[in-house]
N, C-alpha and C positions, 0 to 999 in steps of 0.2 A: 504417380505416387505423390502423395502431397509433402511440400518442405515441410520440415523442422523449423520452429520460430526462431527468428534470431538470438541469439546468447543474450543475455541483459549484459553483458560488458561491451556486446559491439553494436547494441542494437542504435536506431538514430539518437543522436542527441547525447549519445553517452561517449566521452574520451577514452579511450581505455590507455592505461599506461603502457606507453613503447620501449622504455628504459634497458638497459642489459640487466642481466640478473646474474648479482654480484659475486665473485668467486668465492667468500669469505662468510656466504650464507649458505644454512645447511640445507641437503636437499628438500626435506619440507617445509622450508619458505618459501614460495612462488612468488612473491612480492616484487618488481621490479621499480630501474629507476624511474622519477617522477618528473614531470616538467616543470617544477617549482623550482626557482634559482636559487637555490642554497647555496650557491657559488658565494652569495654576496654579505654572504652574513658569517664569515671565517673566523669566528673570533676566538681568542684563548683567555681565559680567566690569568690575573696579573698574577705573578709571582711572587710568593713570600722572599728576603732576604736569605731567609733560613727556612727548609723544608719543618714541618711540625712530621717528622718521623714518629715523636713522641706523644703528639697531641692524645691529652686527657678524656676531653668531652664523650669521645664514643665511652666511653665505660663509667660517665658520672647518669645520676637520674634524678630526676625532677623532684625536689620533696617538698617545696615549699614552695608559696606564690610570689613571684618578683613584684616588685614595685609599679604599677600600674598607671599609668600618665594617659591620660584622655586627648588626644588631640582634636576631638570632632566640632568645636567652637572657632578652629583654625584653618587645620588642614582639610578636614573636612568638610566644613563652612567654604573655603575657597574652592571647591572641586564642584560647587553647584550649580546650576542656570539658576536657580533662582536665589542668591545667599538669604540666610536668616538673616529677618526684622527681630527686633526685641523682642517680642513675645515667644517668637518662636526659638530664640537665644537661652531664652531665661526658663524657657520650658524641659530643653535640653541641661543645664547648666543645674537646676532643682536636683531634676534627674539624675545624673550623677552624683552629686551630691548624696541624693536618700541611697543609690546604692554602696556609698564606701571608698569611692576616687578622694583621693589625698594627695594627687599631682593634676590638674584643671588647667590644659593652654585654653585659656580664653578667649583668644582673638591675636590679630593681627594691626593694631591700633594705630599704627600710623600709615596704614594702608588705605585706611576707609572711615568717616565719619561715622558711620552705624559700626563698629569695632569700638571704634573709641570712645561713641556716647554708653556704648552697654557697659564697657569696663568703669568709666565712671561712675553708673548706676548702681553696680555692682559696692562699687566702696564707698559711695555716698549714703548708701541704704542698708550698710552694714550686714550685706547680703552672704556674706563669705567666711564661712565656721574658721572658729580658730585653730586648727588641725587641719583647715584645706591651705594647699602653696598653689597662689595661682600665679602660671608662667604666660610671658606675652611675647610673643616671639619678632624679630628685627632684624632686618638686611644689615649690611657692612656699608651701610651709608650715615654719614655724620647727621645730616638732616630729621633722618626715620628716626634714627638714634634719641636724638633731643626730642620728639614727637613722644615717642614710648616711655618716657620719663615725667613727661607729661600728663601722659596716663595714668601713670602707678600712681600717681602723688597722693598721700594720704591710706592707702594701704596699708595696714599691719605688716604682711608678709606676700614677698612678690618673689619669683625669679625672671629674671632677664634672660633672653634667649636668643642669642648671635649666633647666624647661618650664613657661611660663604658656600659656594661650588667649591672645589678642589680639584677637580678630574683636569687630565689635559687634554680631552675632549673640550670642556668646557674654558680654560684656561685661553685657549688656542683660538675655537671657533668665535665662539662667545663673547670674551671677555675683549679678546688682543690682547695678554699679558702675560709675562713669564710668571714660571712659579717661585721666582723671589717676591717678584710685584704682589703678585695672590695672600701671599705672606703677609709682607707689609701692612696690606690694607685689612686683613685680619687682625693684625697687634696693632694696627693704630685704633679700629673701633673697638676693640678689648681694652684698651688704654682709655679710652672716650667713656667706654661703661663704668671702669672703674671708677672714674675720676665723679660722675654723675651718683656714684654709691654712697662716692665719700659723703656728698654734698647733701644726701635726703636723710632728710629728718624725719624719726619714727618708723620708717620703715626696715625690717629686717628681710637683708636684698640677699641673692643666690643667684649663680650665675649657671648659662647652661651654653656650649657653644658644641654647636653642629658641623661637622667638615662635610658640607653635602655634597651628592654622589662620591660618599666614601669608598664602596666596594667597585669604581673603576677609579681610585687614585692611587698613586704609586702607593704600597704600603710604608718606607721610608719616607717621605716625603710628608703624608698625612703622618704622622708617628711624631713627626719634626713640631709640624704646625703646631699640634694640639698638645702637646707639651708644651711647648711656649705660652701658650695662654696661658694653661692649668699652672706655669709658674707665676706667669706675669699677674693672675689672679690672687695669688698666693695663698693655694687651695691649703687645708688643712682638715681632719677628721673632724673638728667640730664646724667647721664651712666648704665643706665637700661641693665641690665643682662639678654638677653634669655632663659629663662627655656623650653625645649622642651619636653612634653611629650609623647614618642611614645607608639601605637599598634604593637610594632616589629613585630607579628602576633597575627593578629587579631584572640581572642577565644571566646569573651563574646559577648553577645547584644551591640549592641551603648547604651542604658539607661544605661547600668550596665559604661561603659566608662563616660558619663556623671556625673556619681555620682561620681568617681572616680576624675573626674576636678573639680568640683564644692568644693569637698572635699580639694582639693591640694589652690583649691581659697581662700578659707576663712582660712585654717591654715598655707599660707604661711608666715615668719617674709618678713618685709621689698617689702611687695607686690605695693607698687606703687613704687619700681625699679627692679620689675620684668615685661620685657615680655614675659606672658604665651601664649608660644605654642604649638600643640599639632602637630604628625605628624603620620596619621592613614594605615596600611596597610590593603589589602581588600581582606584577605584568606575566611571569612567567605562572603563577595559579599555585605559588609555593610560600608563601608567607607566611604564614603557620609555622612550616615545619621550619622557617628559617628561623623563626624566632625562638622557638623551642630548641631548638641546636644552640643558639647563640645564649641562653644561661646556663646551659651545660658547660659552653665554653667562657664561661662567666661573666655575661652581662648580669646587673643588680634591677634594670627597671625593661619594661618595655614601652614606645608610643605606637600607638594605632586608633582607632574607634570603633566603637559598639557597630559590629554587624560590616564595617571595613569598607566603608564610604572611604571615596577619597579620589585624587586623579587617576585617571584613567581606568588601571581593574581595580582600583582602590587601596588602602592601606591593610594591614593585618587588623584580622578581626580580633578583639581583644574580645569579644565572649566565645566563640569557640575555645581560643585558649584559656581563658578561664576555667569554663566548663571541661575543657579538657582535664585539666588537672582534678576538677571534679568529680568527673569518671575514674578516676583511679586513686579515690580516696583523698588528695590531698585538699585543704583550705582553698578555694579560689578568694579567699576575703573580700570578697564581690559579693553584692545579692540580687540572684537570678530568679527567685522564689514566683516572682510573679511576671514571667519573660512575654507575655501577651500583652501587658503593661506598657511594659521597657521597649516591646516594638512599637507600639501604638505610638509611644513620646515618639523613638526617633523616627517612625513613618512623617509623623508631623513636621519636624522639625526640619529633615531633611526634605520633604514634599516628594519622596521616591520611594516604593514602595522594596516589601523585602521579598526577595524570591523564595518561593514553596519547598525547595529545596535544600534552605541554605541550613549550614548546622545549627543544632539544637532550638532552632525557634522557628521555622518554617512550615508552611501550613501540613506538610507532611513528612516531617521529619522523623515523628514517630507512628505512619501507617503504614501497614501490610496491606497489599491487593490481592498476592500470590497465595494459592492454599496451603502450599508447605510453609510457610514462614507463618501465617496467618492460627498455623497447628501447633507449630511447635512456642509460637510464646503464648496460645493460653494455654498453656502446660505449663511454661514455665510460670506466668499467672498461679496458675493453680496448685504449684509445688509450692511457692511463697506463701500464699494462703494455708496450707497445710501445716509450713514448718511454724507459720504464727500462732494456729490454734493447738499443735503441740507444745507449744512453750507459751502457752498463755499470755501472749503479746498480741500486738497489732503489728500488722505488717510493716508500718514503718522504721518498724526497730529489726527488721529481717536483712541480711546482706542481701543486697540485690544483684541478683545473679538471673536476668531473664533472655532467651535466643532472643538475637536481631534487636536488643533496645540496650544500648549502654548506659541510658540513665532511666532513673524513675519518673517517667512523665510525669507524675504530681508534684515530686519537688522541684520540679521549676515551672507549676500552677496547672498543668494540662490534667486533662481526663483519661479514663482507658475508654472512653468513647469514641475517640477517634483513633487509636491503634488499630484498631483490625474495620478495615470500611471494604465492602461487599460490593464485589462485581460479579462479571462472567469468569475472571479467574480464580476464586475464592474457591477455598473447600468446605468439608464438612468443619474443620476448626475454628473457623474462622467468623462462621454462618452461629457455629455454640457458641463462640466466645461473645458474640454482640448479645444475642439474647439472654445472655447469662448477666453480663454487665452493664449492660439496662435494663432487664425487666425483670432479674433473677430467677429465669427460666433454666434450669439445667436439666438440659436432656440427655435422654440416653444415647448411646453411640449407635446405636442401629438408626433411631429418627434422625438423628444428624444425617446421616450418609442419605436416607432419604430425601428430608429438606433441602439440602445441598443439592441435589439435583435440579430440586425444580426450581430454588433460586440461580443456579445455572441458567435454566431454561427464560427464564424471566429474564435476566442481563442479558442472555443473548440476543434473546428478541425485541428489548427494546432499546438495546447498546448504552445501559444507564450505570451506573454507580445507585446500588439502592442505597437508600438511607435506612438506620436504623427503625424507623415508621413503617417504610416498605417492607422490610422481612419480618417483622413482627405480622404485616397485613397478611405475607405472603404465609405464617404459619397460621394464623388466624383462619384462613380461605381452606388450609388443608384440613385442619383436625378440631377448630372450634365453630365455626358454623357453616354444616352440612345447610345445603339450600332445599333441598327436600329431606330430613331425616327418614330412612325405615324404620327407626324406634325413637321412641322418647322417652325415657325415665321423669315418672311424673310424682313417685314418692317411693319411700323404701320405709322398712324398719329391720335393725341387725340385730338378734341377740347372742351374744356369747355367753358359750357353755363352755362345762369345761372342756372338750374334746374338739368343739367345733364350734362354726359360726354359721347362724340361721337366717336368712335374709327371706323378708317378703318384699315383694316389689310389684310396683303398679306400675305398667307400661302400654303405649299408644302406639301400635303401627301407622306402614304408612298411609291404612286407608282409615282411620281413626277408634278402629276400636281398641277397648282396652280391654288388659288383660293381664289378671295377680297372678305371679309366679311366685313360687317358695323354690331354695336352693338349700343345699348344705353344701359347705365348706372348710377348709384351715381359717380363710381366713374372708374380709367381709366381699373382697372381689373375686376369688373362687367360690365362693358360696354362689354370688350373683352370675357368674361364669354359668356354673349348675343350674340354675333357677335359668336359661337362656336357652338351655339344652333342651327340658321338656317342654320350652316355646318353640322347639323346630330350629334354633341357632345351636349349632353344635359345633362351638368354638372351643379349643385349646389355650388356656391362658399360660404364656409360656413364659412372661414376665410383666410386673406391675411397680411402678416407683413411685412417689410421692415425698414431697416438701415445701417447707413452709416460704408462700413468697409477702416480703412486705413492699408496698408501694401507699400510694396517694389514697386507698381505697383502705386500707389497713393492714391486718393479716391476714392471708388466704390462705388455699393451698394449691399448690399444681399437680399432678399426676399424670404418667405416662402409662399404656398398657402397647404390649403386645402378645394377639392374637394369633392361632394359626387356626385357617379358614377358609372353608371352600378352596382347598390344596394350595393356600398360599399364605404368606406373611402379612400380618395388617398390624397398622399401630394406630392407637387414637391417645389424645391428650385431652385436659380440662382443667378448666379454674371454678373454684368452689371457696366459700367461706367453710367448712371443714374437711374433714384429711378422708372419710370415709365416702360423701357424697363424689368429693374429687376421683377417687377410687373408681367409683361404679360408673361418672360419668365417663372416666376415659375408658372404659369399657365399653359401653354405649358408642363412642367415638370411633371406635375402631368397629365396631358392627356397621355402623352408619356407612364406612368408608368403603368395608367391602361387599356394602350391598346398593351400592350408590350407582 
């Protein structure tokens, strides 16, 4: 008797998990434990002083865009193998700019002589609208300190931006210092900033101070710190102090970071001249949603960069969340209008390309391959369209309401050309929707289901992705040019009476002779139906459609027929400069087909 192949769980090469299986899992979980040492990563999220039993945030909602700070000149800029040159600074920095940032970290300037020559350039060249604050960010070291002030000089409007560690991870390992010492050296370069404030001329200065890896330092302790600045500053509603709270790296849930703001919101002294910000990084793949928690639980600004450059898994993407809120109606007062654009700059700038996948701007963000999804939104297509020529509008004043796309590709510059792209798993919807939306082909539902097959048939066999070229070629091959025709429509004339329509028509078999039929009919392709009969075609015209398509050629027309013939279903199509020739030739089309 021959074996049975080995299981793919035990076959060579494969581990299969040996673990117990857990008492506390139900019986259809089979999953068991794994050889990964999770032993070593034990960790609990810090404890509030006071549990948030109360906490607000779950039941607040998004209705407006927070404050938006670009850090991609910075933090982004230092998370590179190759950092931005000038040009490639100032290309990013424009950038932002034309779309609407009105908080710009520029740089890092007493890190690196290429920081510090572009900020200069920046203010020398009177580069910097007067509605943008640009911040330049500085260690808690006296030297960097006077370095960064150096930089500003001459600036309309600058904020300063003082970043210690706080964690006792970091306090302990890193530093050797207690958290009085951590303290200290925080309020002495907050006192150093100050003092360099007093002393610049013409510039209107704002201060922003980061307690970084905020979300693992004790919550009391950070609460202590950053009060002390925000007095020692002596923050005020009209010189409102930045409080930045970051995930240096992200370890907890986004809810657990939520109660953590929420917490910092309600016990900070002198909070209406704090702007609370938070700035999330996205090691755990939750940035987003942390930041979006965290103005629920009332953060006023967020930092991150365009597309979420940054160390390691990068910083929070500030246009997903923009556009997020875009999707659900509210202002992102961003402009995303031309997002192929906005990639192109930061592909440049950052010299790293953006993944296919990533939201809203990815090379297939907005395609369907599958034929259910590929169905159901040129319907929803097609309900949009409908509701705009009932109300006499254009579609872009219609809600948009489409399956599987939560925004309007166009308003953020894309085409419906690439929503529905055709493979071996594509259906008939998907296979109408391209020809419809490129060549304004719309077929009937019966040719779909047949095209759809043999575009099946083609992706299968040559394992491709057609392009819109190829399935136009592939409808081309089926119903517009027969390689041997057995008829040829070589003239006609119809007249309508009143009861009927009279067609003569001159036609070519396929051994070339010709030969004038007359028909009567309703209408001029049952006429020509008739007139097909006493040629010995003794087809049923069971349905006939036609309309108008315009392209590079002009205006045309298209036409579908189906036939019933020689005991079977046949369809033909045709393109004609008018609506009657179109008629008959896809009559013609579908003879050709079922006598081919």
């Amino acid at each position: 008797m021959t074996e049975a192949p080995p299981s793919p769980l035990t076959a060579p090469g494969i581990r299969t998990p040996a673990g117990p299986h857990r008492t506390d899992q139900p019986w259809w979980n089979a999953q068991r434990g794994s050889a990964m040492p999770f032993q070593r990563y034990n960790r609990t999220a810090l404890r509030l002083p006071q549990e948030l039993t109360d906490r607000t945030w779950p039941s607040n909602t998004l209705v407006k865009a927070p404050l938006w700070a670009s850090v991609d000149l910075r933090d982004g800029n230092q998370a590179l193998s190759s950092p931005m040159d000038i040009e490639r600074k100032t290309r990013m920095f424009d950038l932002l700019v034309r779309m609407g940032f009105k908080d710009i970290e520029v740089g890092y300037p007493s890190a690196s002589e290429a920081d510090f020559s572009f900020l200069r350039t920046l203010i020398k060249q009177d580069r910097i609208p007067d509605d943008v604050t640009i911040s330049v960010f500085t260690p808690a070291r006296p030297e960097l300190i006077d370095r960064t002030f150096e930089a500003i000089e001459g600036a309309d409007r600058a904020m300063v931006h003082l970043c210690n560690a706080t964690a006792c991870l970091w306090r302990e390992v890193v530093f050797g210092m207690t958290a009085d010492e951590v303290q200290q050296m925080a309020l002495r370069s907050a006192e150093r900033i100050a003092r360099h404030a007093d002393a610049a001329k013409g510039t209107r200065l704002r201060f922003e101070y980061s307690p970084e890896t905020f979300n693992v330092t004790e919550p009391e302790f950070v609460l202590d710190v950053s009060n002390s600045i925000i007095s020692l500053w002596d923050a005020s509603p009209d010189r409102p102090v930045t409080l930045n709270l970051p995930t240096t790296v992200e370890t907890d849930s986004p809810h657990v970071f939520a109660d953590q703001v929420e917490w910092m919101h309600r016990n900070l002294e002198r909070r209406d001249s704090v702007v609370l910000s938070v700035h999330p990084h996205n090691d755990r793949g939750t940035a987003v949603a942390s930041a979006e928690l965290a103005v629920l639980a009332g953060a006023d600004r967020i930092e991150g960069t365009l597309f979420g450059n940054g160390e390691r898994t990068g910083n929070v993407c500030l246009a997903t969340l923009a556009l997020n809120l875009f999707s659900q109606g509210v202002d992102p007062q961003l402009d995303f209008s031309d997002i192929d654009q906005i990639r192109s700059t930061v592909e440049f700038a950052n010299q790293m390309p953006i993944g296919a996948r990533h939201p809203y701007v990815g090379d297939l963000v907005y395609t369907a391959f599958s034929g259910t999804h590929q169905d159901a939104i040129a319907k929803g297509l097609a309900d949009i369209e409908r509701q705009a020529a009932e109300a006499g509008t254009t579609t872009e004043q219609i809600p948009w309401d489409v399956p599987y796309l939560p925004i309007d590709p166009k308003d953020v510059g894309r085409t419906y050309e690439s929503v529905v792209r055709v493979n071996s798993q594509s259906g008939k919807g998907g296979v109408a929707h391209v020809l419809k939306s490129v060549y304004g082909l719309d077929l009937p539902r019966g040719m779909r289901v047949e095209l759809a097959k043999e575009v099946q048939a083609v992706a299968d066999g040559d394992g491709i992705e057609l392009t819109s070229r190829q399935l136009h070629a592939v409808f081309s091959r089926m119903y517009l040019d027969a390689d041997i025709p057995a008829l040829v429509l070589k003239e006609f004339e119809a007249t309508r009476q009143a009861a009927a329509t009279v067609v003569d028509a001159l036609v070519v078999d396929g051994t070339g002779l010709e030969t004038r039929l007359t028909g009567t009919g309703p209408d001029v392709a049952a006429a020509y139906t008739a007139a097909l009969a006493a040629h010995g075609i003794d087809a049923a015209l069971t349905e006939i459609t036609a309309h108008p398509v315009s392209d590079s050629l002009g205006t045309r027309y298209a036409a579908y027929a189906r036939l019933g013939l020689d005991s079977a279903t046949w369809y033909g199509a045709a393109l004609a400069g008018d609506e009657d020739t179109a008629r008959l030739a896809a009559v013609t089309s579908a003879v050709n087909r079922a006598r081919a």
